[in-house]
Backbone bond lengths (Angstrom), bond angles and torsions (degrees), N, CA, C in turn:
res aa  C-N    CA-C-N  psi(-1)  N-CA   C-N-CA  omega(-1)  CA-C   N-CA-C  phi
1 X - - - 1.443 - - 1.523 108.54 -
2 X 1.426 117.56 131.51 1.834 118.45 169.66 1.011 106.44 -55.49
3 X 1.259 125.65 -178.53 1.080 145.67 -115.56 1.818 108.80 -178.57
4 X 1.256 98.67 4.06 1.760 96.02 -143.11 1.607 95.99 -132.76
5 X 1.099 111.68 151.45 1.628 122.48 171.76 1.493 110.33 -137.39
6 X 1.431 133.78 160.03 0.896 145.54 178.35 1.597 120.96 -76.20
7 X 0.917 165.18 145.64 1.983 133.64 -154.42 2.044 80.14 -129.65
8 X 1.187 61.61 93.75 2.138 81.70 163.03 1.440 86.81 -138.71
9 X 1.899 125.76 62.66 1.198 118.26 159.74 2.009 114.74 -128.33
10 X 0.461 145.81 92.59 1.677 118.64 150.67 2.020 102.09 63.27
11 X 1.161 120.70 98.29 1.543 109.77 177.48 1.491 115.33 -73.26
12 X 1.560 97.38 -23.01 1.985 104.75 173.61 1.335 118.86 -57.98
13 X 1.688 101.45 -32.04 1.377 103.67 -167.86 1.461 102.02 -96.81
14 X 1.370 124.25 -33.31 1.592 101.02 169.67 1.430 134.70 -89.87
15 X 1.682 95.74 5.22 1.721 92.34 161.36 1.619 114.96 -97.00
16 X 1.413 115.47 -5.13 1.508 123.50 154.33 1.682 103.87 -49.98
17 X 1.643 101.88 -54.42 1.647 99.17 -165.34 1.342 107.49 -79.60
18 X 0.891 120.17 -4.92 1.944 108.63 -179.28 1.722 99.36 -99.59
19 X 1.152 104.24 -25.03 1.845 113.27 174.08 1.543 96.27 -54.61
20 X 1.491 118.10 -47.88 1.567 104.71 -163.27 1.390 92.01 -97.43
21 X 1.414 138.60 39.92 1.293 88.74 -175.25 1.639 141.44 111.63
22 X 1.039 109.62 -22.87 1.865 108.65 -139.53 1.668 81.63 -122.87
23 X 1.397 121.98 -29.54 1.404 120.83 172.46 0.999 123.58 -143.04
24 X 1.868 126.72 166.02 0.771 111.86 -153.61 2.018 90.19 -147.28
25 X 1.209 103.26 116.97 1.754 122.82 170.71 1.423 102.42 -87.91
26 X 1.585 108.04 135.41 1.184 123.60 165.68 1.371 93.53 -105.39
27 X 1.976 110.85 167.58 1.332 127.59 -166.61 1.605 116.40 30.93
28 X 1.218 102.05 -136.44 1.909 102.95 -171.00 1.244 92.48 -100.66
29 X 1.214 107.74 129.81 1.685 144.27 169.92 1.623 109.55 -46.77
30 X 0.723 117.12 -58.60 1.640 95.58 176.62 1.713 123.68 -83.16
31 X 1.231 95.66 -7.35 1.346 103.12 165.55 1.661 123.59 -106.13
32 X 0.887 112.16 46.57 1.551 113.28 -168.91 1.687 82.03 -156.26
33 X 1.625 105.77 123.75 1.516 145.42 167.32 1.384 104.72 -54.42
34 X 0.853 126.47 -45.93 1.656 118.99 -171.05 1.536 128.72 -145.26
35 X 1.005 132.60 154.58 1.571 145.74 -145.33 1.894 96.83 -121.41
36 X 1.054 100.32 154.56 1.894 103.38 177.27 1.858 81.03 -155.31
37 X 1.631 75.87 138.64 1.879 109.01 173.37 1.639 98.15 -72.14
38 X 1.396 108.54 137.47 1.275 106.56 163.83 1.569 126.09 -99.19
39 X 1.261 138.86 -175.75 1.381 124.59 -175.08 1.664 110.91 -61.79
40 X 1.240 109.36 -22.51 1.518 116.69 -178.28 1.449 107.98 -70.57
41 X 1.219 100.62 -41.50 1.568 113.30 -157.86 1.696 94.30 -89.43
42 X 0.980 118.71 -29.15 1.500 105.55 176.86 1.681 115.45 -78.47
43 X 1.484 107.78 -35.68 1.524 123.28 173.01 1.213 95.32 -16.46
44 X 1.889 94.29 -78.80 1.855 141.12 -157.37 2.073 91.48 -40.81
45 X 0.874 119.48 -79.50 1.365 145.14 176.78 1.692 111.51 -25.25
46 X 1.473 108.71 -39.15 1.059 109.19 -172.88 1.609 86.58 -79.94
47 X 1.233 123.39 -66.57 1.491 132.51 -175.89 1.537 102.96 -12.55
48 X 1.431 96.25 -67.32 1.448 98.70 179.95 1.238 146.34 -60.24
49 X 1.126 95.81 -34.65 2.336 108.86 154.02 1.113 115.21 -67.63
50 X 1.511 129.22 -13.17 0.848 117.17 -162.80 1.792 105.11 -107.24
51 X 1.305 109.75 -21.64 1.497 135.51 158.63 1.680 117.00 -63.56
52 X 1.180 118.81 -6.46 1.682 135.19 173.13 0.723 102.48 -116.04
53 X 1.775 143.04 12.67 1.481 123.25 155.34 1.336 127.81 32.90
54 X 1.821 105.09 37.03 1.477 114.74 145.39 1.442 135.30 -25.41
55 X 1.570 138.98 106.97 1.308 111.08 156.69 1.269 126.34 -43.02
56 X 1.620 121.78 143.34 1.504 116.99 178.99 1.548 103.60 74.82
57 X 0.968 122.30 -17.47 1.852 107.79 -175.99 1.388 110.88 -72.03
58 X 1.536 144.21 -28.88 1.508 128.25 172.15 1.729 88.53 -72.16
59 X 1.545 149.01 -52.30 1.139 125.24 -169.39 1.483 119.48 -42.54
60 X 1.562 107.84 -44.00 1.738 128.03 -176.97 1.286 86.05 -52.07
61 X 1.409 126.98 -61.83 1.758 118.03 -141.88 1.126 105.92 -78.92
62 X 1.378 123.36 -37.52 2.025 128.33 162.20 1.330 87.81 -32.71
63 X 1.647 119.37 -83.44 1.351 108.45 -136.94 1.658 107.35 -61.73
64 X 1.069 110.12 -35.60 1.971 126.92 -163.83 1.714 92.62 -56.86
65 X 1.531 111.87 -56.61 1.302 100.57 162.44 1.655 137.91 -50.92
66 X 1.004 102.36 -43.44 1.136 89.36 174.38 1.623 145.48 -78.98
């Protein structure tokens, strides 16, 4: 499964997230289309779906893991 999103977000907020960590830009940052979760940032992410007690969300996270 990718890993990756397209950055139609907020640039404050994803150079916050690559500051900690949580993502990861290839080449120059404002010129580069899309963002990829890093192992940190996917960790973090799972934490957090998993803290919203989604129905189906430990099934999602089995499969996403695997």
């Amino acid at each position: 499964m990718h890993r990756c999103a397209w950055k139609g977000y907020d640039f404050n907020v994803l150079d916050r997230l690559t500051d900690q960590g949580l993502l990861e830009v290839q080449g120059e940052p404002r010129r580069t289309k899309s963002v990829a979760l890093t192992s940190e940032g996917v960790e973090r992410a799972k934490c957090v779906l998993q803290q919203l007690s989604l129905e189906g969300i430990e099934a999602f996270l089995t499969e996403f893991s695997g």
